[in-house]
Every structure is written in C-alpha cells, then in structure tokens.
GULO-81078 format. One record per residue (C-alpha): residue in three letters; y, z, x negated. Coordinates in steps of 0.1 Angstrom, whole numbers, padded with zeros to 4 digits, always signed. Layout:
BEGIN
AlaYZX ...
END
This chain:
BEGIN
Unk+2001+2533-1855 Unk+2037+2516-1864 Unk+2018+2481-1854 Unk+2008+2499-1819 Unk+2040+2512-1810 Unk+2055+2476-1821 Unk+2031+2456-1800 Unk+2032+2484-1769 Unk+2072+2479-1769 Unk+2070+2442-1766 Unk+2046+2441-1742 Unk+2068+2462-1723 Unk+2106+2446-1726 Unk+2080+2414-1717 Unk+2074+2427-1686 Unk+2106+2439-1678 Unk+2123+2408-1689 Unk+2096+2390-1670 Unk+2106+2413-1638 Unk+2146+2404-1640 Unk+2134+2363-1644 Unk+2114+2365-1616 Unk+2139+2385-1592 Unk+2167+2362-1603 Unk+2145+2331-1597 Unk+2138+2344-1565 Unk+2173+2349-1555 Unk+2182+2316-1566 Unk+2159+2306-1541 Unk+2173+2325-1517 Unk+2207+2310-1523 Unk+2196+2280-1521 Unk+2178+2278-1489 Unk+2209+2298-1476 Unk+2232+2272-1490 Unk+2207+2249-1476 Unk+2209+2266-1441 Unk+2248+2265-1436 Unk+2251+2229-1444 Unk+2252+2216-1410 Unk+2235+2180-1394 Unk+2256+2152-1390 Unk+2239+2123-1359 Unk+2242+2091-1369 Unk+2235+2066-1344 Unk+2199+2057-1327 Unk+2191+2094-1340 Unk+2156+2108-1326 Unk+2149+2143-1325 Unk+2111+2148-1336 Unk+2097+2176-1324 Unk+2063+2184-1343 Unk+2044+2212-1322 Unk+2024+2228-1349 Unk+2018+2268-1356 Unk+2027+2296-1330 Unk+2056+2297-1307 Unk+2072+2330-1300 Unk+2100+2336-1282 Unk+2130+2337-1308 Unk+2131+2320-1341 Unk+2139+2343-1370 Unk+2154+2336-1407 Unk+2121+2334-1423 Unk+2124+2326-1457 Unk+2088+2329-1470 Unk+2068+2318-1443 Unk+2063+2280-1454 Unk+2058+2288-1490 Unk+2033+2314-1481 Unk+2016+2291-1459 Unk+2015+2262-1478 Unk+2000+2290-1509 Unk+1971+2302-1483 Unk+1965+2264-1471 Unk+1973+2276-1434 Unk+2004+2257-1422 Unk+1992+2259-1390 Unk+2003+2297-1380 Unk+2043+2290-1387 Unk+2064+2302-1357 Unk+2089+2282-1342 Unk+2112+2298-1315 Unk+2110+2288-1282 Unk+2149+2296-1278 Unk+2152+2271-1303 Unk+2131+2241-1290 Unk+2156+2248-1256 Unk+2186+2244-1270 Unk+2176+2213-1292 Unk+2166+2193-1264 Unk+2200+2206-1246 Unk+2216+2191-1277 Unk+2199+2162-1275 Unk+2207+2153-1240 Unk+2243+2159-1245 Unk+2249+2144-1275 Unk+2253+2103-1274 Unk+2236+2096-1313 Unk+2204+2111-1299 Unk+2183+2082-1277 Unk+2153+2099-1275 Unk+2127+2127-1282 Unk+2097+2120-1301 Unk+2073+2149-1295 Unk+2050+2150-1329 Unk+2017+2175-1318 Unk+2000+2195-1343 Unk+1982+2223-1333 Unk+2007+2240-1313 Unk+1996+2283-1304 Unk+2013+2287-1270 Unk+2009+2304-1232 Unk+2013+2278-1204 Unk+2044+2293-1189 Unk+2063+2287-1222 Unk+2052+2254-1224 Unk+2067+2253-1190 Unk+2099+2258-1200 Unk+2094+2232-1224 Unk+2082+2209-1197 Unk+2112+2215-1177 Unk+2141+2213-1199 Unk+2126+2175-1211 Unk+2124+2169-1178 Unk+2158+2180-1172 Unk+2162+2159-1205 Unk+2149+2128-1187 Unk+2178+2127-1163 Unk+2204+2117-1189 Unk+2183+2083-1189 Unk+2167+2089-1223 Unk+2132+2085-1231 Unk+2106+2109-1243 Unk+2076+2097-1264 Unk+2044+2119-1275 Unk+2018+2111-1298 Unk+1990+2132-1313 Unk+1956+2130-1331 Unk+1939+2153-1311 Unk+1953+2172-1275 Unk+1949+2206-1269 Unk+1946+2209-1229 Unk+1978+2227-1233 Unk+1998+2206-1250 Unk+1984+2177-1231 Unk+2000+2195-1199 Unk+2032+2196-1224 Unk+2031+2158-1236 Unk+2024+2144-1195 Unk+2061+2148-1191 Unk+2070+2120-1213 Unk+2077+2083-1208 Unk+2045+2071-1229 Unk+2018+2090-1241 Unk+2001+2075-1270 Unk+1969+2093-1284 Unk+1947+2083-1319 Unk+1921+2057-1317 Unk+1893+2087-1333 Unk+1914+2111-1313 Unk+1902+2134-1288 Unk+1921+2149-1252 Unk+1907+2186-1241 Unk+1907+2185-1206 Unk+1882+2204-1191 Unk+1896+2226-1169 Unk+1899+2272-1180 Unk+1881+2294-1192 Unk+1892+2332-1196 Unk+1873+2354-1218 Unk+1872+2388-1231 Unk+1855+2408-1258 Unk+1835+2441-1251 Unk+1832+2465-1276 Unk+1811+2493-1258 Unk+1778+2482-1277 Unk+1798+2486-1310 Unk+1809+2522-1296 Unk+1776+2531-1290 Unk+1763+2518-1322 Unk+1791+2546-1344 Unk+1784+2569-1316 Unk+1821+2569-1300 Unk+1821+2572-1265 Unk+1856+2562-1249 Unk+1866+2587-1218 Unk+1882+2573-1195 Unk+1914+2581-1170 Unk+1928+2555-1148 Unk+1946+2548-1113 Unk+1939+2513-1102 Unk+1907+2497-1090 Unk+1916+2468-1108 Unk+1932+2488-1141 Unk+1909+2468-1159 Unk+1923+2475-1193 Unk+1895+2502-1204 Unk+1866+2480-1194 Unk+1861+2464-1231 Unk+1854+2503-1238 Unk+1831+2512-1213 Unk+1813+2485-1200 Unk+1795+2455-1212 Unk+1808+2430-1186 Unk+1835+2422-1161 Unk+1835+2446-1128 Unk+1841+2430-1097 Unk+1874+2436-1091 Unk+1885+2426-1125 Unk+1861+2392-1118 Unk+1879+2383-1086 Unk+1913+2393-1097 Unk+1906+2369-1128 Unk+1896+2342-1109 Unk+1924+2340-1084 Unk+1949+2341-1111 Unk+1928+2317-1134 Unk+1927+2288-1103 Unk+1969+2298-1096 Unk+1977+2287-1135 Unk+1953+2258-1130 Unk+1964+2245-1098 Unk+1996+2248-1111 Unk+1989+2224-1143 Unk+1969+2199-1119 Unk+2003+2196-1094 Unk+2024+2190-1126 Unk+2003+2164-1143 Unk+1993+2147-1112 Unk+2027+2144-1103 Unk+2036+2128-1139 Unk+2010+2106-1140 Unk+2004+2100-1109 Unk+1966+2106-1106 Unk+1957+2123-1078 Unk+1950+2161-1075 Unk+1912+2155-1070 Unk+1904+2128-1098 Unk+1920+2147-1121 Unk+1896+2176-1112 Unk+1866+2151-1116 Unk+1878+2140-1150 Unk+1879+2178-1161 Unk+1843+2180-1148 Unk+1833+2154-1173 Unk+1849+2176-1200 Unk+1871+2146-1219 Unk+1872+2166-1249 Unk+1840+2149-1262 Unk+1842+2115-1241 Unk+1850+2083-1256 Unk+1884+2081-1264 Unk+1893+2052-1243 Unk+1884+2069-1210 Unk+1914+2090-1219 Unk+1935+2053-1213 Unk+1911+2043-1186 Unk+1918+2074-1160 Unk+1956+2066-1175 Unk+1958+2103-1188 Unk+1975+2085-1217 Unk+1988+2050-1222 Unk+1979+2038-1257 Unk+1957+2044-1283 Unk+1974+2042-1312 Unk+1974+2051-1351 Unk+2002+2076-1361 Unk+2023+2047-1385 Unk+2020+2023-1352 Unk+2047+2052-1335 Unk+2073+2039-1349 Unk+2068+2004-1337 Unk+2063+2018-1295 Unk+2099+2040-1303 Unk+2121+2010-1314 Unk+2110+1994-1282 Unk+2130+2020-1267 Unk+2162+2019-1284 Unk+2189+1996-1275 Unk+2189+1976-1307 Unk+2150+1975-1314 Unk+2158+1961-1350 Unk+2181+1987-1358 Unk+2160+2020-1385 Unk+2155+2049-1367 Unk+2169+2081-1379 Unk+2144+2108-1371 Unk+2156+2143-1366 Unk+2130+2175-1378 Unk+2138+2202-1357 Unk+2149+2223-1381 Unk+2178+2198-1386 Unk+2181+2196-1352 Unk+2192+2237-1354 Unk+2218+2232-1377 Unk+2238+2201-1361 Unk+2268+2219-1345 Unk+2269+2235-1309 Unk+2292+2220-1286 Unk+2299+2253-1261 Unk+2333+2267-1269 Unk+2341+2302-1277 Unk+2348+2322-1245 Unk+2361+2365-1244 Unk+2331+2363-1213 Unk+2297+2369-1225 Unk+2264+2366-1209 Unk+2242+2386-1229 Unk+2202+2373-1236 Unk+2184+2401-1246 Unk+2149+2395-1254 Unk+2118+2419-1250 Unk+2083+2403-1265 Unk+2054+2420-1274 Unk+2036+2454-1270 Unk+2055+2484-1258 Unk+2050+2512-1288 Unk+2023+2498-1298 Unk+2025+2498-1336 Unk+2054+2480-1359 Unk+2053+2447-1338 Unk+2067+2443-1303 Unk+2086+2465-1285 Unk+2103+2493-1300 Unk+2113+2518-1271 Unk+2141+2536-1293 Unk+2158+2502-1308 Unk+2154+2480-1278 Unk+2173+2514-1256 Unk+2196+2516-1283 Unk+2203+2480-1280 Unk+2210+2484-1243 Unk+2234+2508-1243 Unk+2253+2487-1267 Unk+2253+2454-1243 Unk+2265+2484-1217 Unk+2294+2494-1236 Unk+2308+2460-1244 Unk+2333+2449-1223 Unk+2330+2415-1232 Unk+2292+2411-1220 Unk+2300+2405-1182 Unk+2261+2399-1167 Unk+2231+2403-1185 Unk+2196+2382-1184 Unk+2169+2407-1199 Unk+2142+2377-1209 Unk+2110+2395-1210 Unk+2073+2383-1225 Unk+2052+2418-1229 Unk+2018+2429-1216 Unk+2030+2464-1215 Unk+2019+2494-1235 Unk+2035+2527-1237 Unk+2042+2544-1201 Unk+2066+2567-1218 Unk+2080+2538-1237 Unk+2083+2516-1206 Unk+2104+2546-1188 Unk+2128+2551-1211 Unk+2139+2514-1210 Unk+2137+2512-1177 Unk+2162+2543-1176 Unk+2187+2528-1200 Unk+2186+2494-1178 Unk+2197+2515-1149 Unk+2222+2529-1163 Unk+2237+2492-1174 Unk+2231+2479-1140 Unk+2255+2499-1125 Unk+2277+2482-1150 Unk+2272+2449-1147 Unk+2247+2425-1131 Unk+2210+2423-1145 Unk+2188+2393-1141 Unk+2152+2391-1154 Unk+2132+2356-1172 Unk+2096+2368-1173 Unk+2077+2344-1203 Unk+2039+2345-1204 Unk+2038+2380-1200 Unk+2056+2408-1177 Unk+2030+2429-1167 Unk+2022+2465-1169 Unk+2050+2482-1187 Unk+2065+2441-1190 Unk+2066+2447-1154 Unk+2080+2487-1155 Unk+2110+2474-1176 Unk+2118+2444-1153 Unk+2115+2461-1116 Unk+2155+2474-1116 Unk+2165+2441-1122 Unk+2194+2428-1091 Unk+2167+2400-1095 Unk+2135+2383-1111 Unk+2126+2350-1123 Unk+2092+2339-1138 Unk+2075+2309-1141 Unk+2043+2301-1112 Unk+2019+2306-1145 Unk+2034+2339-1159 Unk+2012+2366-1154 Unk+2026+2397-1143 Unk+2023+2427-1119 Unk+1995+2450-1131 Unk+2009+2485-1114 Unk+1986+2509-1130 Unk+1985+2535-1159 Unk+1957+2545-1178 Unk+1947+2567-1208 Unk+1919+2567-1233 Unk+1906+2594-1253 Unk+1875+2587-1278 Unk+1849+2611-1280 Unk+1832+2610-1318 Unk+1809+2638-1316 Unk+1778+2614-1317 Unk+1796+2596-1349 Unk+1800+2634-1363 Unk+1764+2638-1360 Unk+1754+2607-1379 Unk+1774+2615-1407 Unk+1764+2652-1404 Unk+1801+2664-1400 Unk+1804+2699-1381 Unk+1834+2719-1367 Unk+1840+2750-1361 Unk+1874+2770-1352 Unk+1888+2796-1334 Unk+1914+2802-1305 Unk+1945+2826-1290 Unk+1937+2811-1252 Unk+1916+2789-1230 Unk+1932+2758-1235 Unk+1943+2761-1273 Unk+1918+2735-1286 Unk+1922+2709-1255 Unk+1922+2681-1258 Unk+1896+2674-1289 Unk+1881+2642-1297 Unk+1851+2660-1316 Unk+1836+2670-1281 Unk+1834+2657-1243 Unk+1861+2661-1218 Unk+1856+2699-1205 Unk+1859+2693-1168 Unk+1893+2714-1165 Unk+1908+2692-1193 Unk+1895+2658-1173 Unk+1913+2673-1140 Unk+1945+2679-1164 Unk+1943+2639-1178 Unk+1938+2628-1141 Unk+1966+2649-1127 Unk+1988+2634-1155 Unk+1976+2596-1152 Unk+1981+2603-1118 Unk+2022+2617-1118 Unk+2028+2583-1143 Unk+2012+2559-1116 Unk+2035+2576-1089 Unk+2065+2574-1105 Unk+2058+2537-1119 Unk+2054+2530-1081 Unk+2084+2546-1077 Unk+2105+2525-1097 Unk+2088+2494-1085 Unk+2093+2502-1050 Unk+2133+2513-1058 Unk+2138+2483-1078 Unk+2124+2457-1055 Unk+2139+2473-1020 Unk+2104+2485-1004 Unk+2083+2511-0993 Unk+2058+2532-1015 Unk+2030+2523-0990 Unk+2043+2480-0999 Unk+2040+2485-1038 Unk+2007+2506-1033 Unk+1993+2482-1015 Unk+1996+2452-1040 Unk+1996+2477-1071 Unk+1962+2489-1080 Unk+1965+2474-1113 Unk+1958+2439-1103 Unk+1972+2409-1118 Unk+1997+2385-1103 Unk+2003+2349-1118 Unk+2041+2341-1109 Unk+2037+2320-1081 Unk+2013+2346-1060 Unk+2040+2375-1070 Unk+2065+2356-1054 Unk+2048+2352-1017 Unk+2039+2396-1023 Unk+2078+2399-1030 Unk+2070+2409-1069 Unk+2096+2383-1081 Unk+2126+2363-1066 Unk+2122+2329-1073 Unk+2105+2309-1099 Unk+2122+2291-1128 Unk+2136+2286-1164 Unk+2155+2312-1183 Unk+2185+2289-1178 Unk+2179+2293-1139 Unk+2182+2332-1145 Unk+2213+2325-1167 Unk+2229+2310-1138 Unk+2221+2335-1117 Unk+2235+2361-1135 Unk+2271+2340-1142 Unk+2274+2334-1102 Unk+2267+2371-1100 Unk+2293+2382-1126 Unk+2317+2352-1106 Unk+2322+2338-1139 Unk+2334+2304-1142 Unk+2333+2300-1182 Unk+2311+2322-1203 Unk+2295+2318-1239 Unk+2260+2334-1243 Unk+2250+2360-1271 Unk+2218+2373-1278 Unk+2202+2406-1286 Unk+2192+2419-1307 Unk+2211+2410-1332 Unk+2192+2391-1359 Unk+2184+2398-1394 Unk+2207+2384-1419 Unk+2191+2365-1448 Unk+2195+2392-1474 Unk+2184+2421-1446 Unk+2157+2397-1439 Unk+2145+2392-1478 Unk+2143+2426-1488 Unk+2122+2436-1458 Unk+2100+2408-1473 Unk+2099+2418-1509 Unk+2090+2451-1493 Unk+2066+2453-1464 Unk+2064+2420-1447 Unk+2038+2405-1467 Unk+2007+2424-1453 Unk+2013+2416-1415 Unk+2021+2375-1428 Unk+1989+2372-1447 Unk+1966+2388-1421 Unk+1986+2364-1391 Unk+1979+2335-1418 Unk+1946+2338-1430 Unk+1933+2354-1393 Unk+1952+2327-1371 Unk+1937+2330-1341 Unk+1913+2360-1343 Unk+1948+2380-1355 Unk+1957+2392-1319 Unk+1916+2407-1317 Unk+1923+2427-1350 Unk+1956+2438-1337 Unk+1943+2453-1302 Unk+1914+2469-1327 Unk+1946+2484-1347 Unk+1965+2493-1314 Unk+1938+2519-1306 Unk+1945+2539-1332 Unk+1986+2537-1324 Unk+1980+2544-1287 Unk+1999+2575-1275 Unk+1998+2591-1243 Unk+1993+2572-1210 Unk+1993+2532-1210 Unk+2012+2507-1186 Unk+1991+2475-1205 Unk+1976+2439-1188 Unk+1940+2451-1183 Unk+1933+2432-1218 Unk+1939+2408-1243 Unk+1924+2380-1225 Unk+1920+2348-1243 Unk+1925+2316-1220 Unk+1913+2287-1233 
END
C-alpha cells in the first residue's frame, strides 16, 4: 500500500509539474510572437511586397496566435484568414512608400466573394497609377482570382497549370428529402414571393421566382467580371464569353497564352527572373516583402483629435457565437456616439442578415448616432436581409456592382417533429389553464389559429422593415414594396431601383463621410476594438479551438454545417439572403 500511495503521488506532482511546463512554454510562445509582432519592418530599396492569396479572406484580420500552428498540425494551411482591411492598407503602403517597386501577387488558393476581390482589384489599380508594376503568378487560377490577377502588368501562369474560366454557376442544397426521411416537417411563414430562404426546407428545387431572381443577379456579377477583364486585357466582351464556353479549366494550358488571358507560362523559380526585369537596376537582389511584414512596417498618417470611425459588421445577425452580435455591436455604437472625437462614421457592412429583432435594435442605435454625426455605409459581399435593415438609415450607401444585397422580406420557421416522435415511439401528453397555453408546439402541426397568429406577426416585422427602408432611403411605402418582396439585388441593379447611392470602395465611403463631416485632416479608428494578445490567448486556451478545427478540417463544406447549426439558434422572425448559396 506504502508503494501505491508513493507511485500515485508521483504520478500526480508529474502531471502537475507537467501542467506549469507546458503553460509556461506556451506563454513563452506567446511572448515571443508578441515580441515578434511589435518589432516593426524596415524597406530597404527595390523592396516587393508579395502577396500570397491562400486561405479565407474575411473582412478584418485578428491577432491569431494559433491559427498557423494549428494548421500546419491538421495539414490544412489552406483555411488561414487574412483580413481584407489589411491587404488595403498594404498596397496603400506600397504605393506611397519609395523602397517598394512593385507588387508580386503569389496565388494559392484564395476563399473569397467577388466584390471583395473588387476592392482588391481597385486599390492595385489605384496602385498602378504611382507608375509601379504589378506581377501575378500561380499554379493553378481559380476564376476568381483570375478576375483578381487581370489587373496586373503580366500575368504568368505554370506550364502544368490550369485557368478556371468557365463562366457561374449558383447552387443550393435542399434538405426537404432529409426532413422527410426523420419525419420533420418545416412550417412555413413568409412575406415575399421571392423570400426564398425556406425553400431548402420545403421544396426539392428552385421556384420560379427564386430561378429568375438568381439568374438576373448571376448574369449582373458576371457581366460585371467580363467588362473588367476585357477591359484589362483587352479581349473583347464576346470572345471572352466564347472562351468560357470552352470551359479553360481543362484545355491545354497554352490556349490560356493564345486567347492572351495570360502572358507567360512560366515555372514558379522563373518569377524571379520576369520581376527584375521590372526594377530599375535589373542586377540588383530583390527584397521580397510577406505580407505579414508588410503590416508591421510603420504607418505614415499622423495622429489627428478628428476621427472617422470604421466600424465593421460581418456575418450572421444572432445567429449563434459567430457574426453579428445585436447587444455588443449596439453597445459599440453608442460608444462611437458618445465620442467627441469620432466626427463621421463609415458603418462597413458584409452580412446576409438573420435576426429581425436583432436587425432592429441596430438599426435603432444607428439612428440615434445619425443625428449625431454623419453615417455612411461600404456594403462587402453581403448587405441583404437584416445586412440591408441595418444599412437603410444610412445619410448614404456604397456597394460594389457585385455585392448582393436588398432582400426586403421576413420569414419564420417552425419544425414540426411529430412524425420523428412517432418513429422513435415518443408520446406527449399535458394539460392547460387556457386556449392558447401550449401554442406554439413543435410536437404537433400548426393549429390554424396559431398559423393566423405567426402570419399576423411575420406580417407587422415585413411592415415595419419597409418602414425603415422607405424612411431611410427618402420614398414611398408603395416604392420599397414594390422592389421588396424579398428579391435579391446585385449592387449595380440596386443602384438604378434607388437601393444604394453610388458604387465603390470602402475608401470612396470614407471620403464621403469626411466631406460630410467638412473635415479637412482626420485619422481613422476602427470598431470594435480588437482583442489584445493575452485577451485573445485565453479565449483560445478556452473555447476557440472547437470552431478552428471544424473551419480547418471542413474548409469549404464549414459554412453547410454552420447553416445546419443555425437552425437550431434561430429565434423568432428572420431578415436572412434567401440562402447560403454557393457560387462557383
């Protein structure tokens, strides 16, 4: 027994010595890629910033300290995030400052929606105008990063490489044969003929409505892509069209030179060789910059008491712990409201909607600051729905032609089980002080009074959400209705209906809103505020790593097993885009 007792207290002074190693061993980490962090870039001359395109851009880049060693453990590099606020103001820093000659865009496989590639597109365009070059190079093209890379001076593309251009496809899943299959039947309340967010629940296919609405916007993103590239590369609008026809993707690679969609076929270590050729002194090394250098080399704007706020807004309105949060983004609002110093505001906004309750109590708070201060909206890929809800009180709205947005319609589901009960041979039984007590049950079918209640309720949200649409953009109930109905807008058509203001960049909206404010110096601050490195390391060492493992080992089928995890979060009556839709 003494033996036991002597072998059971090792073990455990082991583990807890074993427990303080590891922690400190981990916060030596920590203080060394924070040490590493503050360090900042020094240019030397005949700098080029290298871009590599590779994982999943989202709006704004976070301290994320575990990311890359987690990836690089799983094998799956390909699902790190690099902010989009970042890429902008690197290529800003590049223009302005006189080491950098060029930009050398490096494409992995790069997750992204086509209006923030836009923005991309347009600042290295802007980028061009200082007189410096802009080189790309990949193995392989994605059609979306091809529309990315036409921008540059030369596009080079691998011998054994391939170029997707085939033109889009948009796709969604249906799940109603799966419902059936448990026995879950999904009932239904909606305003909007084309509210086509419940239609993966209840039927097996497209409508019509939701197949014409598609289709316009589909051909508005693609026209869009066409104009751009055939302006680049001067092919014309039609050929172009042809060569998608032949679907590249799987052509031989030296059509891809032929047609002039690129201009060399080269191998990756022959890059080097095609830069130099750019530079002044073609002998001289170049001094590559990764973009995560690129962050820390020092910003030139000057501190300035006049603030223009950037407050972003991305992802799903209350719709579990990612996204929007209603209560912290309102809380932040009020904040911008009461700082003196914050003289305009540009409210950048990339959500596909969610809660209706949600989407009103942010629109309330940015009321309440517009009467403050002026309030300017950059719609991303995404302001529709409740993305649209929080942007209509805006003094004005910008968006890209390829953002989706509009979708004025509310909708609520409520699942009915009772043929999932009966499989399993689960039974209820209760009882009741008055009519209504047990409404509304999802053990049983809608009682026809309790669908008139849901309908009467969907119906008040999708009056007031017209409401505030109609109030925000200066016209008539009868106007919004009339373009409302749920149906989906890509930028460019919601300009001509009078959804949005003009089409552009975020930094277009930041101007806006400093000519608005009659500012003639300003520094910009964004909200919310960002995680420190400590906040940000604890919240990993706690719950953090579930959500990174699924988004790393699901990649691209992790947004289809978030919308499946949604459902369960819903609560009360949706503003959402009709669905996830995947185009490809």
């Amino acid at each position: 027994m003494k033996q036991f007792f002597k072998y059971t207290l090792a073990t455990i002074l082991g583990v807890i010595l074993a427990g303080f190693i590891l922690i400190a061993i981990l916060f030596g980490i920590a203080g060394g890629i924070a040490g590493q962090k503050s360090a900042p870039t020094k240019l030397k001359p005949n700098s080029v910033y290298e871009l590599k395109l590779n994982g999943v851009l989202v709006e704004r880049s976070e301290e994320d300290p575990f990311s890359v060693a987690l990836a690089q453990a799983l094998g799956n590099e390909d699902n790190l995030t690099i902010g989009l606020n970042d890429v902008l103001k690197n290529i800003e820093k590049a223009k302005t400052d006189e080491n950098i000659a060029g930009i050398y865009l490096n494409f992995g496989t790069l997750s992204a929606g086509y209006a923030s590639m836009k923005e991309i597109r347009d600042a290295l365009k802007d980028f061009k105008k200082s007189g410096k070059f802009v080189v790309a190079y990949a193995d392989n093209y994605l059609q979306h990063e091809y529309y990315l890379a036409s921008v540059a001076d030369k596009i080079l593309l691998n011998p054994q490489g391939m170029l997707d251009w085939k033109g889009l496809a948009a796709e969604v899943a249906f799940y109603k044969n799966t419902l059936d299959k448990l026995g879950i039947e999904m009932q239904v309340v909606k305003v909007g003929t084309f509210k086509s967010a419940v239609e993966p629940y209840v039927n097996t296919k497209m409508s019509d409505a939701n197949r014409e609405q598609v289709t316009v916007y589909l051909n508005s993103i693609w026209n869009t892509l066409l104009t751009e590239v055939s302006d680049s590369r001067k092919i014309p609008f039609e050929k172009l069209n042809i060569y998608a026809d032949e679907m590249l993707t799987f052509q031989p690679t030296d059509k891809a030179k032929q047609y002039t969609l690129v201009d060399s076929l080269v191998y990756q270590d022959e890059v080097d060789s095609i830069i130099k050729g750019f530079l002044k002194d073609s002998t001289a090394s170049i001094n590559y910059v990764e973009h995560d250098a690129m962050c820390k080399v020092p910003d030139a704007s000057k501190y300035d008491r006049n603030k223009v706020a950037v407050l972003y807004a991305a992802g799903g309105i209350d719709n579990g712990s990612d996204g929007i949060q209603s209560k912290k983004l309102v809380k932040t609002i009020n904040e911008i409201a009461k700082d003196n110093s914050v003289k305009a505001v540009v409210f950048r906004v990339n959500s596909p909607g969610g809660s209706a309750y949600g989407s009103e109590q942010i629109w309330h708070a940015l009321s309440q600051l517009k009467q403050k201060k002026p309030l300017i909206v950059s719609m991303g890929d995404y302001a529709a729905s409740g993305g649209y809800y929080i942007s209509c009180v805006a003094d004005s709205i910008v968006a890209q032609p390829n953002t989706i947005t509009g979708s004025i319609g509310i909708f609520g589901l409520i699942p009915n089980i009772e043929g999932l009960d009966k499989k399993i041979g689960l039974t209820f039984d209760g009882v009741k002080t008055n009519k209504m007590s047990d409404a509304i049950s999802i053990n049983r079918p809608f009682r026809p009074e309790e669908r008139d209640l849901m309908q009467n309720y969907v119906n008040r949200g999708y009056e007031l959400f017209v409401k505030r649409c109609a109030d925000g953009r200066k016209m008539s109930i009868e106007q919004i209705k009339a373009i409302a109905e749920g149906r989906v807008w890509t930028g460019k058509d919601a300009l001509g209906i009078g959804l949005v203001d003009k089409l552009g960049t975020i930094n277009d909206a930041i101007a806006i809103a400093v000519k608005k404010a009659k500012l003639t110096s300003y520094e910009l601050k964004e909200f919310p505020k960002i995680e420190t490195f400590s906040e940000k390391l604890m919240k990993e060492l706690s719950d953090g790593t579930e959500t990174r493992i699924e988004k790393l080992k699901l990649g691209e089928h992790y947004q289809m097993f978030k919308t499946l995890e949604q459902l369960d979060k819903m609560d009360g009556l949706q503003a959402r885009l009709p669905y996830d839709l995947i185009i490809r």
